[in-house]
DONUPA-728147 format. One record per residue (C-alpha): residue number from 1; residue in three letters; x, y, z. Coordinates in steps of 0.05 Angstrom, whole numbers, m for minus. Example, Ala and Ser with C-alpha at 12.3 -4.5 7.8 and 13.67 -1.06 7.14 Angstrom:
! DONUPA-728147
   k   r   east  north     up
   1 Ala    246    m90    156
   2 Ser    273    m21    143
***
This chain:
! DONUPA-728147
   k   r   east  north     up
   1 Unk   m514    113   m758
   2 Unk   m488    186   m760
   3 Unk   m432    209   m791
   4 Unk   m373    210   m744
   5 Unk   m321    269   m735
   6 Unk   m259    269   m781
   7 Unk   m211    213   m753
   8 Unk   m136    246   m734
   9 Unk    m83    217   m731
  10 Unk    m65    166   m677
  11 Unk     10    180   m684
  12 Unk      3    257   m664
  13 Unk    m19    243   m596
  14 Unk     37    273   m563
  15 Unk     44    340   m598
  16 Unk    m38    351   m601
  17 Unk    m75    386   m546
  18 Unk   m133    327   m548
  19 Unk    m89    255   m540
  20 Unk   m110    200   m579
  21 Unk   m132    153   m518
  22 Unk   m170     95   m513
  23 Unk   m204     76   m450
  24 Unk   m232     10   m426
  25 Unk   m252    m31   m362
  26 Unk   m260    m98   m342
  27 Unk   m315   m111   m291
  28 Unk   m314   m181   m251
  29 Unk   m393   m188   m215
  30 Unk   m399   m247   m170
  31 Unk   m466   m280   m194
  32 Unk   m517   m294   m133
  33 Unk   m576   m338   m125
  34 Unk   m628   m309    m78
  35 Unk   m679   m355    m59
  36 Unk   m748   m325    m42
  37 Unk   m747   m359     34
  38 Unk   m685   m345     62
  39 Unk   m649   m423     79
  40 Unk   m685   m452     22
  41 Unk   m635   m520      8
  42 Unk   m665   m523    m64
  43 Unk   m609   m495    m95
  44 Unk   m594   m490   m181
  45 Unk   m536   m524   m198
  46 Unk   m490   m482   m238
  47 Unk   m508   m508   m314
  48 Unk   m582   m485   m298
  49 Unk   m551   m413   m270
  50 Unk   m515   m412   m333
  51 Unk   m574   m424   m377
  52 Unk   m616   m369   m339
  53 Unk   m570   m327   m339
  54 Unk   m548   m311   m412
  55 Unk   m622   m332   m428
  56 Unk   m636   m263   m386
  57 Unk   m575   m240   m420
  58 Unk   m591   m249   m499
  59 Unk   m666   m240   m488
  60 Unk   m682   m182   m538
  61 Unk   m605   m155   m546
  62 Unk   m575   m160   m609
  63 Unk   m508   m205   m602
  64 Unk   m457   m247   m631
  65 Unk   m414   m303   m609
  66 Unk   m350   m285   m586
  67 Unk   m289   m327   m622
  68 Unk   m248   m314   m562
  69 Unk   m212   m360   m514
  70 Unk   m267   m350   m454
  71 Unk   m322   m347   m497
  72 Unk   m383   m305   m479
  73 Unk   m419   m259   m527
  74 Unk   m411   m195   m560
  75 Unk   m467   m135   m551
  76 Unk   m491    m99   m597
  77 Unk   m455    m37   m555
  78 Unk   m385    m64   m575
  79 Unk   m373    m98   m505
  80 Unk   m369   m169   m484
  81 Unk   m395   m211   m435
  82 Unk   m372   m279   m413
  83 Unk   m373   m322   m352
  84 Unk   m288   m316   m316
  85 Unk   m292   m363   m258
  86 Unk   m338   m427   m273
  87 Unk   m300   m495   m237
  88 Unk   m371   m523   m235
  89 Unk   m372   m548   m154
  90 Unk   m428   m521   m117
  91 Unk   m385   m489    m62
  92 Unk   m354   m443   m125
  93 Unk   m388   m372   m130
  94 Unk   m388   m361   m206
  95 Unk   m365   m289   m235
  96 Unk   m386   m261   m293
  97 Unk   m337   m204   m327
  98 Unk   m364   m150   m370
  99 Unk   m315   m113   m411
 100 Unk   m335    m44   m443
 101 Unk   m326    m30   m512
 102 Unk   m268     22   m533
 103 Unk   m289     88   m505
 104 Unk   m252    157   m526
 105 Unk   m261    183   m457
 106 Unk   m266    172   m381
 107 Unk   m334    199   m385
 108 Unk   m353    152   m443
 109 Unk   m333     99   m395
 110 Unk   m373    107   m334
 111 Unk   m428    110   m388
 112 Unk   m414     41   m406
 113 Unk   m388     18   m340
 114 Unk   m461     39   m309
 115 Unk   m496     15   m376
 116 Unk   m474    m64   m356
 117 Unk   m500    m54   m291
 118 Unk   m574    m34   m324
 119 Unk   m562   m100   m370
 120 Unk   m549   m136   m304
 121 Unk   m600   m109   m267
 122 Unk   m647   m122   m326
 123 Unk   m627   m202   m319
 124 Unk   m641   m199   m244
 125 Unk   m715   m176   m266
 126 Unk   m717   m230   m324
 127 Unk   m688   m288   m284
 128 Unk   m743   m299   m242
 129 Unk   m805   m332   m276
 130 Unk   m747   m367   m313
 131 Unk   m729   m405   m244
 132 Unk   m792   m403   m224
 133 Unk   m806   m456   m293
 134 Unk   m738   m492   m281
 135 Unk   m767   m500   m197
 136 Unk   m741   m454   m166
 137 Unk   m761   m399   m124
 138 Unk   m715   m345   m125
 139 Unk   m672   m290   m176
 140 Unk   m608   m283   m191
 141 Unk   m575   m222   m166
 142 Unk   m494   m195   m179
 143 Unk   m448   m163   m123
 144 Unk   m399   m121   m141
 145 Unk   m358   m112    m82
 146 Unk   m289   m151   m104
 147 Unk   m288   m210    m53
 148 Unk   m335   m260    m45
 149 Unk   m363   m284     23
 150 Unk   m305   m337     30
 151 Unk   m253   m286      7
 152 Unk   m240   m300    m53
 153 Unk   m218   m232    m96
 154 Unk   m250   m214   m165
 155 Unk   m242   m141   m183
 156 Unk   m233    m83   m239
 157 Unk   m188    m87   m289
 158 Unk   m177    m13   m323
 159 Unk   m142    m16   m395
 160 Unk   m105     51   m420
 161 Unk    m74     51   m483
 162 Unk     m9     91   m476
 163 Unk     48    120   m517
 164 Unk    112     91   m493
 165 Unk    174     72   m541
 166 Unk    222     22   m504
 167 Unk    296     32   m493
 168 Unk    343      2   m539
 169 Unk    366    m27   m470
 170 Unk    297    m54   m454
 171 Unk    294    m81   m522
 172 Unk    362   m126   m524
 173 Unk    348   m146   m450
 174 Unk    287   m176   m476
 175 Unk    313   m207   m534
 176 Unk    367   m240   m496
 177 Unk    319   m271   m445
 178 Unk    271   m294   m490
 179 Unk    315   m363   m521
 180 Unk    314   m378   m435
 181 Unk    235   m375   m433
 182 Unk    226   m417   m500
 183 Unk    270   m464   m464
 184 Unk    250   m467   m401
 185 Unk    171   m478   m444
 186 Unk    199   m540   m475
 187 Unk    162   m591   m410
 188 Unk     96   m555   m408
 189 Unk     96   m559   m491
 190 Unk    118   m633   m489
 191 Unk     50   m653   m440
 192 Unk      8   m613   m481
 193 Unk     35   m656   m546
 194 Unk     25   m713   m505
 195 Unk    m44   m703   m488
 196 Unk    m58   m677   m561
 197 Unk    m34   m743   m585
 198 Unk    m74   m789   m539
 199 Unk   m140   m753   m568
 200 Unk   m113   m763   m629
 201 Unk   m105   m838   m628
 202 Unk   m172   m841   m587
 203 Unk   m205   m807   m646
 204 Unk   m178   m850   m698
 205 Unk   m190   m920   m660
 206 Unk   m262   m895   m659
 207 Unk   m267   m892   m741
 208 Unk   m225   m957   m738
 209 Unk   m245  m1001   m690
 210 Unk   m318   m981   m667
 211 Unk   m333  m1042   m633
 212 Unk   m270  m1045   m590
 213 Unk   m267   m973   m566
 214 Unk   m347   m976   m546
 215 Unk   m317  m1039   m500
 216 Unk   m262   m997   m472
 217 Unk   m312   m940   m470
 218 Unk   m352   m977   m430
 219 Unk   m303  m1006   m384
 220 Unk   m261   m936   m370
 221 Unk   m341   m915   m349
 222 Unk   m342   m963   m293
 223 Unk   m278   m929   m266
 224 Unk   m302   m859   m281
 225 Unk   m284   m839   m217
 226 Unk   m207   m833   m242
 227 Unk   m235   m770   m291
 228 Unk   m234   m721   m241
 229 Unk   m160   m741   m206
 230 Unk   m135   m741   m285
 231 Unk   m168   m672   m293
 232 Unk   m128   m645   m226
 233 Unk    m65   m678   m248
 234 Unk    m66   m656   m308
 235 Unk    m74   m586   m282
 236 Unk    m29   m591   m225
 237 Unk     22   m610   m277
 238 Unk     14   m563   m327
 239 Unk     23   m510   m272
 240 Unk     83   m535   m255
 241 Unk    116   m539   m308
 242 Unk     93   m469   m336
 243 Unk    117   m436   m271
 244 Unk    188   m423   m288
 245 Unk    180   m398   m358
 246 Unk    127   m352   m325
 247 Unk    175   m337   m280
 248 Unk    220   m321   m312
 249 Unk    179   m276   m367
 250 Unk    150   m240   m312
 251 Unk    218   m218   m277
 252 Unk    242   m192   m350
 253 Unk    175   m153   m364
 254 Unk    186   m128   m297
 255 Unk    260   m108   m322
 256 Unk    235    m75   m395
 257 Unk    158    m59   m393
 258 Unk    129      6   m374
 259 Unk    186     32   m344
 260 Unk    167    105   m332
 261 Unk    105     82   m307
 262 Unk    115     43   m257
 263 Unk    161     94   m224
 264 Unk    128    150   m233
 265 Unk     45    127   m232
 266 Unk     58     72   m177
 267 Unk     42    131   m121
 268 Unk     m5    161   m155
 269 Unk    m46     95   m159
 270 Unk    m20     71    m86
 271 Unk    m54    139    m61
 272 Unk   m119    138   m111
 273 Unk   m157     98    m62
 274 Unk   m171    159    m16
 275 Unk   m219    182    m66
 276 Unk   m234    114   m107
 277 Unk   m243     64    m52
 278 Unk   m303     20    m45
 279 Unk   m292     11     27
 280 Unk   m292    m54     67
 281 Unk   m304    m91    128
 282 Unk   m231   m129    150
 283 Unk   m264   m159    213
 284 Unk   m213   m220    222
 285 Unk   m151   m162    230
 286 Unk   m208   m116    259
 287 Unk   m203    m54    208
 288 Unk   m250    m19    159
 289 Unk   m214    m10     95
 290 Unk   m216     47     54
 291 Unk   m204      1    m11
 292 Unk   m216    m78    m12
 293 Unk   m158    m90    m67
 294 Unk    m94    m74    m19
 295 Unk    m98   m141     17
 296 Unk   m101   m175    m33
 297 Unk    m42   m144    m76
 298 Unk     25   m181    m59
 299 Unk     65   m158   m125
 300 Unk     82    m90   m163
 301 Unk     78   m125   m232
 302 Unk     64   m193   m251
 303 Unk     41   m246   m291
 304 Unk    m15   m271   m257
 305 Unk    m51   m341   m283
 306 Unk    m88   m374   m215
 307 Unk    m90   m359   m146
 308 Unk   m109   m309   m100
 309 Unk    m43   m267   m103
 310 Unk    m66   m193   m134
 311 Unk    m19   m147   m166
 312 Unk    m24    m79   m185
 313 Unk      5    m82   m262
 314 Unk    m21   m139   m300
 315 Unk     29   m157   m353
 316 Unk    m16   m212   m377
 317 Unk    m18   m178   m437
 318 Unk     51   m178   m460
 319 Unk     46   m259   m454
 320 Unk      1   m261   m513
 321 Unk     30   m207   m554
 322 Unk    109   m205   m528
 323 Unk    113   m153   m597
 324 Unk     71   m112   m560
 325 Unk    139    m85   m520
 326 Unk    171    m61   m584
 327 Unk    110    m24   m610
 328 Unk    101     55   m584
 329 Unk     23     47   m578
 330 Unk      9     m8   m522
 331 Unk    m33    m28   m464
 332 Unk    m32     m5   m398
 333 Unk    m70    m59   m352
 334 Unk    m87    m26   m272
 335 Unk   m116    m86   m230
 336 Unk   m105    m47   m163
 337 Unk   m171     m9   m169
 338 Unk   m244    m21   m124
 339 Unk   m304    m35   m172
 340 Unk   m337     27   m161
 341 Unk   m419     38   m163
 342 Unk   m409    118   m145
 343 Unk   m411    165   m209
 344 Unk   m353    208   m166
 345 Unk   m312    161   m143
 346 Unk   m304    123   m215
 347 Unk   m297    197   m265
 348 Unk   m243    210   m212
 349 Unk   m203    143   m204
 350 Unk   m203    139   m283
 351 Unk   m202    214   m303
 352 Unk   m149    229   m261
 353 Unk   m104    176   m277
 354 Unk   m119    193   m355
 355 Unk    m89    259   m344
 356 Unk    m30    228   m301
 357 Unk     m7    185   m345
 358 Unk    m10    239   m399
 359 Unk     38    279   m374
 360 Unk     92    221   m351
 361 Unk     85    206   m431
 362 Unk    103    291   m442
 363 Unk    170    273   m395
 364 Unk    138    298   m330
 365 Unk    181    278   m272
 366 Unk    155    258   m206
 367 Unk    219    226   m170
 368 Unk    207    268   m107
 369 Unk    144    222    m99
 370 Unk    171    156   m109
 371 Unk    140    107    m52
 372 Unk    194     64    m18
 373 Unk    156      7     m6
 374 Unk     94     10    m55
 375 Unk     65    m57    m32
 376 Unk     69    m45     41
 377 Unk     46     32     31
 378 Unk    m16     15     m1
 379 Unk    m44    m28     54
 380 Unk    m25     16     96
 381 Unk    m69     69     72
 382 Unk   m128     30     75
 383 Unk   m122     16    140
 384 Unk    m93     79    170
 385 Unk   m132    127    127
 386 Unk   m113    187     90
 387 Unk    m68    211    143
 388 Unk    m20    153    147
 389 Unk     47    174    130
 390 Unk     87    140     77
 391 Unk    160    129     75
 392 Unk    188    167     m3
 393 Unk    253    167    m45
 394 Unk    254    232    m49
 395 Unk    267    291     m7
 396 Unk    183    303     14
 397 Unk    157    354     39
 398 Unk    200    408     70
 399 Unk    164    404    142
 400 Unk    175    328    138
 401 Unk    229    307    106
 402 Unk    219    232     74
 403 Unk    148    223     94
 404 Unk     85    239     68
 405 Unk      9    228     71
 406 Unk    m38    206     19
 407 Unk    m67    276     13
 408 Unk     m6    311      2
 409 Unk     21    260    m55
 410 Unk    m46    273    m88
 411 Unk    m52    346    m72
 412 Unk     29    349   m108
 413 Unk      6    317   m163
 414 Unk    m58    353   m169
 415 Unk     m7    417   m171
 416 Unk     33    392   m227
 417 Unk    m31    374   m264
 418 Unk    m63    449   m253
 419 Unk     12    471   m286
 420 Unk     12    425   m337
 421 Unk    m60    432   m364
 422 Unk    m65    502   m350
 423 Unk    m51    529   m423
 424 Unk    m73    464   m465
 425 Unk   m145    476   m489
 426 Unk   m208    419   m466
 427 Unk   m209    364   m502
 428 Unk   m244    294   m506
 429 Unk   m221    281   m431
 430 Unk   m245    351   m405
 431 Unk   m186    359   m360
 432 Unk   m219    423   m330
 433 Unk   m280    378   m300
 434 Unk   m232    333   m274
 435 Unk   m182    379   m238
 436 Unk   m239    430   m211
 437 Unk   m278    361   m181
 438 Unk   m203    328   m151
 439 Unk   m187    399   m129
 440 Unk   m261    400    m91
 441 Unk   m256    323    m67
 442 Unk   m184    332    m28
 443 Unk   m203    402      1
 444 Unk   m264    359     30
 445 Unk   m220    302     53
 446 Unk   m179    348     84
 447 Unk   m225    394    118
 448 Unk   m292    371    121
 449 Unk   m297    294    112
 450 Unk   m370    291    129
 451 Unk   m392    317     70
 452 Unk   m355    269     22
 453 Unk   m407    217     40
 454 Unk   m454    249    m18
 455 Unk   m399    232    m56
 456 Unk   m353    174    m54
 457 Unk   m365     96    m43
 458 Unk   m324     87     22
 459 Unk   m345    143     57
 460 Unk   m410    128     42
 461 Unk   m410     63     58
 462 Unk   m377     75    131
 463 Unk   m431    129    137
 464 Unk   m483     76    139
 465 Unk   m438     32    184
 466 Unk   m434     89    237
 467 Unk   m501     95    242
 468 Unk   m519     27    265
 469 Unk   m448      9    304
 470 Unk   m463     80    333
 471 Unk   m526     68    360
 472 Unk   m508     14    395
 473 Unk   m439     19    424
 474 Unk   m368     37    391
 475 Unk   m326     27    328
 476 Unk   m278      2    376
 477 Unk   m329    m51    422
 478 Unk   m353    m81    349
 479 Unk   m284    m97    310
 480 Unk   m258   m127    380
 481 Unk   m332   m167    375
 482 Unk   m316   m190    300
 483 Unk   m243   m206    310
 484 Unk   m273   m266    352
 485 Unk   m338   m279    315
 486 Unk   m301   m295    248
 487 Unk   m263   m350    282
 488 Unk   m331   m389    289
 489 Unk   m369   m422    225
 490 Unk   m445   m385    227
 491 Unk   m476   m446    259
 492 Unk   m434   m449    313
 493 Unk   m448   m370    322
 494 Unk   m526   m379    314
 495 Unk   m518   m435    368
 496 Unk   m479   m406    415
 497 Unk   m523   m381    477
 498 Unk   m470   m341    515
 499 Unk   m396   m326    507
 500 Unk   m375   m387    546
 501 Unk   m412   m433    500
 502 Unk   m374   m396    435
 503 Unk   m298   m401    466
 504 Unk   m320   m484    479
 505 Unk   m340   m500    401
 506 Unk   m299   m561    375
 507 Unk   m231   m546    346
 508 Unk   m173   m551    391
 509 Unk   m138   m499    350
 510 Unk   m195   m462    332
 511 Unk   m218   m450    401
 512 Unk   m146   m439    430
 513 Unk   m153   m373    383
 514 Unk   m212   m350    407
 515 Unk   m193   m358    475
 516 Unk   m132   m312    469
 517 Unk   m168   m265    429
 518 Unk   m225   m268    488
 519 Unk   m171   m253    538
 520 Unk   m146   m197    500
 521 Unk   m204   m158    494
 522 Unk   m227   m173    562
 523 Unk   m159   m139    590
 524 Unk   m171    m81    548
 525 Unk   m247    m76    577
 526 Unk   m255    m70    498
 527 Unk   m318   m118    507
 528 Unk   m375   m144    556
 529 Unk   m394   m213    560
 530 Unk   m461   m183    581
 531 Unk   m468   m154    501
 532 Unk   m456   m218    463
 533 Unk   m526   m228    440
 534 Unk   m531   m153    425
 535 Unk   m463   m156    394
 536 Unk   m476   m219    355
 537 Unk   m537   m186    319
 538 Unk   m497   m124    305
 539 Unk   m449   m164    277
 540 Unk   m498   m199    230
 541 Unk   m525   m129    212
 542 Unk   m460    m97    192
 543 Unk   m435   m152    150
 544 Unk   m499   m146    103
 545 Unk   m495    m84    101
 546 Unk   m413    m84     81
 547 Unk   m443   m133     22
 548 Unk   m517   m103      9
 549 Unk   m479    m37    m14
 550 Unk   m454    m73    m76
 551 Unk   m513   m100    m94
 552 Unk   m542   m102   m165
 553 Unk   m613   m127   m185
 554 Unk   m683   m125   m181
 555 Unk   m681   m111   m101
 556 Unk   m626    m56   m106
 557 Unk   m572    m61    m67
 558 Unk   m553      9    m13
 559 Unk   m514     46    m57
 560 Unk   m563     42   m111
 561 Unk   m617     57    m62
 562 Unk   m577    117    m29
 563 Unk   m575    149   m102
 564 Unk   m651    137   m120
 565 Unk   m664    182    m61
 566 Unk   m617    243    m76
 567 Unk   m558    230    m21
 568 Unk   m502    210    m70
 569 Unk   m484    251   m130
 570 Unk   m493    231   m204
 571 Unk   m457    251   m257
 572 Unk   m486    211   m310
 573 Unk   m571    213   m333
 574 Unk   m616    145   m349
 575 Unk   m623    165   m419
 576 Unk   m554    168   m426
 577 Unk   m542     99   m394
 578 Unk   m600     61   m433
 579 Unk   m574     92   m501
 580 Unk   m503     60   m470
 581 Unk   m527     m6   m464
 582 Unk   m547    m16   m537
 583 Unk   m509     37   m579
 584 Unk   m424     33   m585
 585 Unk   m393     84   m581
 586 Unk   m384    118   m645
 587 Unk   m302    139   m658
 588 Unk   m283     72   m643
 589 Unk   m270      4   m668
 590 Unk   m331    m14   m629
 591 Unk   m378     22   m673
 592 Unk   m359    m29   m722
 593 Unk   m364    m86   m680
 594 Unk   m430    m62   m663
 595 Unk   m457    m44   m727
 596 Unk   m448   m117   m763
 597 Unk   m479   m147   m698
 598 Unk   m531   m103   m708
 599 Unk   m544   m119   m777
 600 Unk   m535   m203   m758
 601 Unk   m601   m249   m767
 602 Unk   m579   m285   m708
 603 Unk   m532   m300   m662
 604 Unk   m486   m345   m696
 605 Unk   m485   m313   m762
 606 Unk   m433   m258   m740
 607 Unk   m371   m282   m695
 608 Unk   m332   m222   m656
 609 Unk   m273   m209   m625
 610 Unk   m229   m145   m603
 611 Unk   m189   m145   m662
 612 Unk   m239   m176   m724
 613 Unk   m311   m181   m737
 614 Unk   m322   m250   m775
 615 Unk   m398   m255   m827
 616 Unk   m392   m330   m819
 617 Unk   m449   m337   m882
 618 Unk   m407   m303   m929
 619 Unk   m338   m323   m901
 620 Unk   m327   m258   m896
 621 Unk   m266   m225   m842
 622 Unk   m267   m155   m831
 623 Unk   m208   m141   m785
 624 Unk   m202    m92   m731
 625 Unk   m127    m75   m712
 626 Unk   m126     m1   m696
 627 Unk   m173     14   m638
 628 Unk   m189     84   m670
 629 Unk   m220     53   m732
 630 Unk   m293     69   m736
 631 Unk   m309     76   m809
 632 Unk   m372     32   m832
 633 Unk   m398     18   m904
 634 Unk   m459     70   m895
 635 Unk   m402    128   m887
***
């Protein structure tokens, strides 16, 4: 490898015109089997999608096993890959997370980001003769549009590593609520012991008494249909009894972690979407969304283990390394952000909120911004567009007193930026690029919104919407149409002749719904029974092409499709992306990682992790702890 640039040092980062930052994002893709005839019932069951898919995966990559709790592997780029969401039912859509490896810059990470989506895209092409042996017609395929059909939310997780020393107030507050959580952990600890102890004795009566367990073997077999109520209890009860130390842990995080932050970044990420957004369908409330993450965020910060319930600061983190409060270097975890397939729209949502965050850590104040109700303001956005006004803490704007749009809290904090950065020289996060292109986006948004569709994912997206809803009626005519056709299950839609037949579908409750909801619109004169099998198909149309857009694989998806020919903007080259997807980055800790997997003989003979790269021959550790380490033996 080349010789890397003299390393500074980390603990400068404040007083030095180029920050010591570290940059990385976790991507969740919802894994999808397309069958070559559409309706096909022969469907993989998830341990052959497994196989196939890190068979695609590993096929000619360099890699090691990764000695983390999920699993997954290690590239030879420094990132990892590992399956998140696996509950092995066939109903369950199974997500696969790929997390970049340390990147110095938010240009380095769309690099990355874009390089796993080539890998991805390179499995889609790979899967299919391997079905085709296993019996199966079809490819696998990845969506990366953060909800699956049924609803379910899977997203982006973006990781900045900030410099932020806690109050000595923070700092006792925590240390006299921790003895409550170790208390209140006592239950959930004594369950664990218990089911420790139980494979314990199992283990033993097996050395012991061979003959006797076999017997009892056998016999607990012919009741095997208790394994999978145990399993649930088991889980049910371990969730209950880790809820109130969770709790509890969670409301003093909320109390003593990132303080600054999540006063003054909160708008500045509430208001982000205008430029960052994916874009969305919301046909059951009857919007289209300018982000797809606001309804599903419920909490400001949170510790957040199962569920559906989103949050926009996940202090996960800080519940496997509570030290991590005390030290000035930490992470910063975002989970409100769209994944994003346009080059724009992602160098913006990160770059931006790199140079953000920089100047809260110089003492930057932006009280006058504060959002009153973060939550409810960030929905509100997405469904009322960059115009909707928003309720502040402050004083606002001096024509409007307490309220102001999305634009204007961007366009103040793009202000403050251009003052801030205005004397500092470039460095590795090329603040100039950044302000000139924010500057450039929100003078579009503003005055000619047409033109941002060359740029950004959600007016992009809804530029491909208009033109078929547009062709065929109004915006207004189709969301009263899909307010009522998401009430019916798809065979009862495909069935349905007429409207009458629809509103008289089994379901008492069901079809009292759909009733009102027909009674509504027909008052408005909003729709015509006459259109429902013209409205039916549009319906169809627009919902694949609200998912299509994400798409990633061997049949590209829109977006993908709407770049190949020239009508969105790219920022990044393919040469740049293939070298991404099998060379780390090199003034990181992931050059290291990368260069022992490189050297490996096969996959298990190196074992990775974030923090330590493990030569399992030679019993060898080489550990990892400071993310700016990048120093191999050949330097």
């Amino acid at each position: 490898m080349d010789r890397a640039k003299p390393q500074s040092d980390p603990e400068r980062a404040l007083s030095s015109p180029d920050r010591q930052g570290i940059f990385g994002l976790e991507t969740e893709y919802i894994v999808l089997y397309l069958p070559d005839v559409p309706g096909d019932p022969l469907i993989p069951p998830f341990h052959v999608l497994e196989e196939v898919l890190f068979g695609a995966l590993l096929e000619g990559r360099r890699a090691a096993v990764s000695s983390g709790l999920k699993g997954g592997y290690f590239l030879e780029n420094g990132g990892l890959v590992h399956l998140e969401v696996f509950l092995r039912t066939q109903e369950d859509t199974p997500i696969i997370e790929a997390a970049t490896p340390e990147c110095r810059s938010p240009r380095d990470l769309l690099l990355y980001q874009r390089a796993y989506d080539q890998i991805l895209t390179d499995v889609s092409h790979a899967s299919r003769p391997v079905l085709k042996r296993k019996g199966f017609d079809g490819r696998l395929s990845f969506g990366k549009n953060n909800r699956d059909p049924r609803g379910a939310g899977y997203g982006c997780h973006e990781n900045y590593l900030i410099h932020d020393e806690a109050s000595l107030g923070s700092r006792l507050l925590m240390i006299a609520g921790f003895p409550l959580v170790c208390l209140c952990l006592i239950p959930a600890v004594l369950v664990l012991f218990m089911v420790v102890a139980i494979v314990l004795l199992a283990t033993i009566s097996a050395l012991t008494f061979p003959r006797l367990t076999q017997r009892i073997y056998r016999a607990w077999e012919r009741v095997s249909f208790l394994k999978k109520e145990l399993r649930a209890t088991y889980f049910v009860a371990m969730n209950f009894f880790l809820f109130p130390p969770i709790s509890i842990y969670t409301i003093l995080l909320r109390a003593t972690a990132f303080r600054r932050f999540q006063k003054d970044l909160t708008p500045f990420l509430i208001t982000r979407q205008i430029i960052s957004g994916a874009g969305g369908l919301d046909l059951k409330r009857g919007f289209f969304e300018i982000a797809q993450r606001p309804r599903l965020t419920a909490s400001l910060g949170e510790i957040i283990m199962f569920g559906r319930r989103k949050t926009i600061y996940d202090l996960k983190g800080l519940l496997y390394d509570p030290l991590a409060l005390f030290r000035r270097r930490k992470k910063l975890t975002v989970t409100l952000g769209d994944s994003n397939l346009s080059d724009v729209s992602f160098f913006l949502k990160v770059g931006t909120t790199a140079l953000v965050i920089e100047m809260i850590e110089s003492g930057v104040q932006f009280d006058d911004l504060r959002l009153r109700r973060p939550v409810k303001s960030f929905r509100a956005i997405s469904q009322g567009g960059p115009w909707k006004q928003l309720a502040v803490r402050g004083p606002g704007a001096e024509d409007s007193p307490g309220r102001l749009t999305a634009i204007d809290v961007q366009r103040a904090y793009l202000r403050r930026a251009r003052e801030f950065f205005a004397a500092r020289p470039e460095g590795r996060v090329r603040h100039r690029e950044i302000l000139d292109l924010w500057e450039e986006t929100l003078a579009l948004l503003a005055d000619q919104p047409g033109r941002l569709t060359e740029r950004l994912d959600w007016a992009a997206k809804k530029s491909l919407l208009d033109r078929a809803i547009l062709e065929r009626g109004t915006w207004r005519e189709f969301l009263a149409w899909g307010r009522i056709f998401t009430r019916a299950t798809e065979r009862e839609l495909e069935e349905s002749r007429d409207l009458g037949e629809l509103m008289a579908r089994p379901g008492v409750l069901r079809r009292l719904k759909t009733r009102f909801l027909v009674r509504a619109a027909l008052k408005r004169g909003d729709i015509d029974p006459k259109r429902f099998a013209v409205a039916r198909d549009l319906y169809h149309l627009c919902r694949k092409l609200d998912l299509r857009y994400h798409e990633i694989g061997s049949d590209p998806g829109y977006q993908r499709q709407l770049e190949a020919q020239g009508l969105l903007w790219r920022i990044t080259s393919e040469e740049e992306v293939t070298r991404a997807a099998t060379q780390p980055p090199p003034d990181t800790r992931a050059r290291v990682r990368g260069y022992y997997i490189h050297l490996a003989q096969g996959l298990h003979s190196v074992r990775a992790n974030w923090n330590e790269v493990e030569i399992t021959g030679a019993s060898h550790t080489i550990r990892l702890p400071d993310p700016f380490q990048y120093r191999v033996p050949t330097d």
